[in-house]
C-alpha positions as CSV (number, residue, x, y, z in Angstrom):
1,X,-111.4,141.1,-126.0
2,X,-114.2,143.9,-126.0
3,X,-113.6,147.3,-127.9
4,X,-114.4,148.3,-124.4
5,X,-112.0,146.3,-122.4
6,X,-109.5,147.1,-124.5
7,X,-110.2,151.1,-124.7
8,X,-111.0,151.0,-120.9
9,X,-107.0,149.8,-120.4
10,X,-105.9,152.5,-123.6
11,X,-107.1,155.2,-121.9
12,X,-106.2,154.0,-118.4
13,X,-102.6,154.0,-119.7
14,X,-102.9,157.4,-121.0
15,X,-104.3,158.9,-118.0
16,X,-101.6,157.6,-115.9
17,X,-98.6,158.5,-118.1
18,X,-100.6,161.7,-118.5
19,X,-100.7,162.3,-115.0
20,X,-96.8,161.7,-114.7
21,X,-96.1,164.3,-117.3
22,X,-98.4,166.4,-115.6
23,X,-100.3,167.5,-119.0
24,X,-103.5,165.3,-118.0
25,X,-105.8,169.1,-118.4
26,X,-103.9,169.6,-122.3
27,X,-104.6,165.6,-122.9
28,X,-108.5,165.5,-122.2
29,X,-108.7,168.5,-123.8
30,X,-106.8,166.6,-126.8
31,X,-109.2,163.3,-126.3
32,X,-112.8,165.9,-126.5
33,X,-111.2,167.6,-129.5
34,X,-110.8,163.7,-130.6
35,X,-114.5,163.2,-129.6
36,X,-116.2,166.2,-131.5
37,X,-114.0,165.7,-134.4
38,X,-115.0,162.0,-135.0
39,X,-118.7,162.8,-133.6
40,X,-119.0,166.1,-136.1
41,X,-117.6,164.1,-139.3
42,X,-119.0,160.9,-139.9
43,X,-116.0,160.0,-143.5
44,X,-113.8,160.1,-140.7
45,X,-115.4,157.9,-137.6
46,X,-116.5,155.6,-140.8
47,X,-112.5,155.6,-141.9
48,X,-111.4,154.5,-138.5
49,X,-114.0,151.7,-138.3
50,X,-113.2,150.5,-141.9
51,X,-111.2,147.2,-142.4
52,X,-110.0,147.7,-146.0
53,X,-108.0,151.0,-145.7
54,X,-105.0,150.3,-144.6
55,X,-103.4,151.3,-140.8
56,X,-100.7,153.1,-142.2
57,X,-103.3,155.4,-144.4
58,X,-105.3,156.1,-141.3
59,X,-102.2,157.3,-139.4
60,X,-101.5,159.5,-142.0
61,X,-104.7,160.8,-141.7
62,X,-105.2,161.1,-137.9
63,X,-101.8,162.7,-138.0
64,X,-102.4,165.5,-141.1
65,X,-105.8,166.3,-139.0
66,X,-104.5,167.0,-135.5
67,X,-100.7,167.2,-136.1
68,X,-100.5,170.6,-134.3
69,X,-103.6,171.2,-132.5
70,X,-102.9,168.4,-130.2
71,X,-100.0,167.4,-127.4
72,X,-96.8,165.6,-129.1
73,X,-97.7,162.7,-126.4
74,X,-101.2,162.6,-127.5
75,X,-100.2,162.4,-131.5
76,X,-97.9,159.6,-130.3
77,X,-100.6,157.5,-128.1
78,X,-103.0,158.1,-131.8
79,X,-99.8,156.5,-133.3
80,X,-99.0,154.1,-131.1
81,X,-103.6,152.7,-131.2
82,X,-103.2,153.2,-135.4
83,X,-99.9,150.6,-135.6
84,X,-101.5,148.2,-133.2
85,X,-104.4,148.6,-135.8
86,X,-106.3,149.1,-133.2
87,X,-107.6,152.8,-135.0
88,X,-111.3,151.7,-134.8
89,X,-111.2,151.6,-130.4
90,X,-110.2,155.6,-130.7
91,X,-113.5,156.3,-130.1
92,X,-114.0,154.3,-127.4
93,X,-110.8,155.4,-126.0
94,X,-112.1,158.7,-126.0
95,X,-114.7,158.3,-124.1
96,X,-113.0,156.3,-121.7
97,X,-110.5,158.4,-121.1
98,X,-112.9,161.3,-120.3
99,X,-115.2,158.4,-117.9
100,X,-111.6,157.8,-116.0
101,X,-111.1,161.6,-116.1
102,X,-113.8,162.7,-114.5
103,X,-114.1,159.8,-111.7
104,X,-110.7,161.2,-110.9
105,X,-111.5,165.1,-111.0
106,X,-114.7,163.9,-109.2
107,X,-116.7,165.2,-111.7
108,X,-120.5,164.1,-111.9
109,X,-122.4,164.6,-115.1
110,X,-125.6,165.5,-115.1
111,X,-128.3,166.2,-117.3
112,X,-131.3,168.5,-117.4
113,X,-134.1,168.4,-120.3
114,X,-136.6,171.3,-120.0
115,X,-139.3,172.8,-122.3
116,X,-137.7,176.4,-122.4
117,X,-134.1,177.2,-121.9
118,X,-132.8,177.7,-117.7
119,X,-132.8,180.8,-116.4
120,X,-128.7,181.1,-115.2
121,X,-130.1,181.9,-111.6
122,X,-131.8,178.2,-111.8
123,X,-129.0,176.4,-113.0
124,X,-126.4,177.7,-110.7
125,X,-129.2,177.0,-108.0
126,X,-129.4,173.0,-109.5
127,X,-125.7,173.0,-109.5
128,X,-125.0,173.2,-106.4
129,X,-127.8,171.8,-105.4
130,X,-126.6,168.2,-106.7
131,X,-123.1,169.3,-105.8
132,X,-124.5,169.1,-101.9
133,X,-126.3,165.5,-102.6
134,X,-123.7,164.2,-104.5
135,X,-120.7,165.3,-103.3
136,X,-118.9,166.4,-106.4
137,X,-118.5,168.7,-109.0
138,X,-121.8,169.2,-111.4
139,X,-120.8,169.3,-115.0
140,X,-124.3,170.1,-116.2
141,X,-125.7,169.3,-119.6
142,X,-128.9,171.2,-120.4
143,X,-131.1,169.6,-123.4
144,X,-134.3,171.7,-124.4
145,X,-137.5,169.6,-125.5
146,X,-140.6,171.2,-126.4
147,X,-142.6,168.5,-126.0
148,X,-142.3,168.2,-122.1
149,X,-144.9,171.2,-122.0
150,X,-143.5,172.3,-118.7
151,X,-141.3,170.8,-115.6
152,X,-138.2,169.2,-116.1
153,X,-136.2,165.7,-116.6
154,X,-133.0,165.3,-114.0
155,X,-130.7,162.2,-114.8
156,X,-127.7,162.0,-112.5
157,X,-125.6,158.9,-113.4
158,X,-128.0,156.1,-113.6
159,X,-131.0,158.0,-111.6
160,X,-133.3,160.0,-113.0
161,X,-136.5,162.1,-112.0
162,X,-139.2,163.1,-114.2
163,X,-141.4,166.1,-113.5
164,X,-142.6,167.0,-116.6
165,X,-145.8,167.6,-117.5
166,X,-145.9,165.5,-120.4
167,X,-145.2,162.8,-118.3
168,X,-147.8,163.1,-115.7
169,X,-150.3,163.6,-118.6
170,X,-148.9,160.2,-119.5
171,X,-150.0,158.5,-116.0
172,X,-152.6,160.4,-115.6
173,X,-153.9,158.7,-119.2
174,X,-153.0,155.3,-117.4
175,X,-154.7,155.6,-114.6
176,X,-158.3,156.6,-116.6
177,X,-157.6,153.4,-118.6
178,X,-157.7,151.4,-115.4
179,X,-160.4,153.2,-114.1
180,X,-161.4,151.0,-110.7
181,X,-165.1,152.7,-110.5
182,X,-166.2,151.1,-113.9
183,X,-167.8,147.7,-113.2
184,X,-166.4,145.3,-115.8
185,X,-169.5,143.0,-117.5
């Protein structure tokens, strides 16, 4: 089975069980903590992916790192993955778990590339802008590019709309390649 089959049904699981506790806000907060830790150290997401250290090492190791800072449940799920040896789907889980999340919460992430930072005015304004056409909450993730020279890239879930200027200079370059007016000899 796929890494993400099987973190698909993990993280369904935890959702649900979370949900029936009702501590699903303190898990996902648990599962991005997860997320930033493993994407922010790359020892440790290489430790969970390696075969030759042992489960039982990595459990100790998930468990010294967020023993604490994260929900007893959520420390016992980690567990639960790490003797299933299973600790190399975490990340996946993760990242499941915050996909399931936010379909629930109806949450849709967006993302904005610009050449200069958005004024707040602007992105409040986009907000709810794609709030109306969408019909759900904008989490909006703002990525600053110089390159674009001006205007801005939009990508909402698998849709995205390109108005920059570097991208128009782009098919503008195309279209003097195929120039019609040019007789060909």
């Amino acid at each position: 089975m796929s890494d993400i089959r099987v973190a698909s049904r993990y993280a369904k699981s935890l959702i649900e069980l979370a949900e029936e506790k009702g501590i699903l806000e303190q898990v996902q907060n648990d599962m991005k903590l997860f997320s930033a830790t493993v994407q922010g150290n790359r020892d440790f997401q290489l430790l969970l992916r390696n075969p030759i250290v042992k489960s039982d090492k990595k459990q100790a190791i998930i468990n010294g790192i967020f023993k604490g800072k994260v929900q007893e449940m959520t420390l016992a799920f980690f567990n639960i993955v790490a003797r299933k040896n299973r600790e190399s789907v975490l990340e996946f889980i993760a990242e499941e778990f915050q996909k399931q999340y936010n379909e629930i919460k109806n949450i849709q992430r967006a993302s904005v590339t610009t050449a200069t930072p958005l004024s707040a005015e602007l992105r409040n304004e986009l907000g709810q802008r794609l709030a109306t056409q969408t019909g759900k909450f904008i989490e909006l993730e703002e990525i600053i590019d110089p390159t674009l020279i001006g205007g801005f890239v939009l990508r909402v879930g698998d849709k995205q709309i390109d108005s920059s200027v570097k991208y128009n200079l782009r098919k503008l370059k195309n279209n003097f390649k195929d120039n019609p007016y040019i007789n060909k000899l």
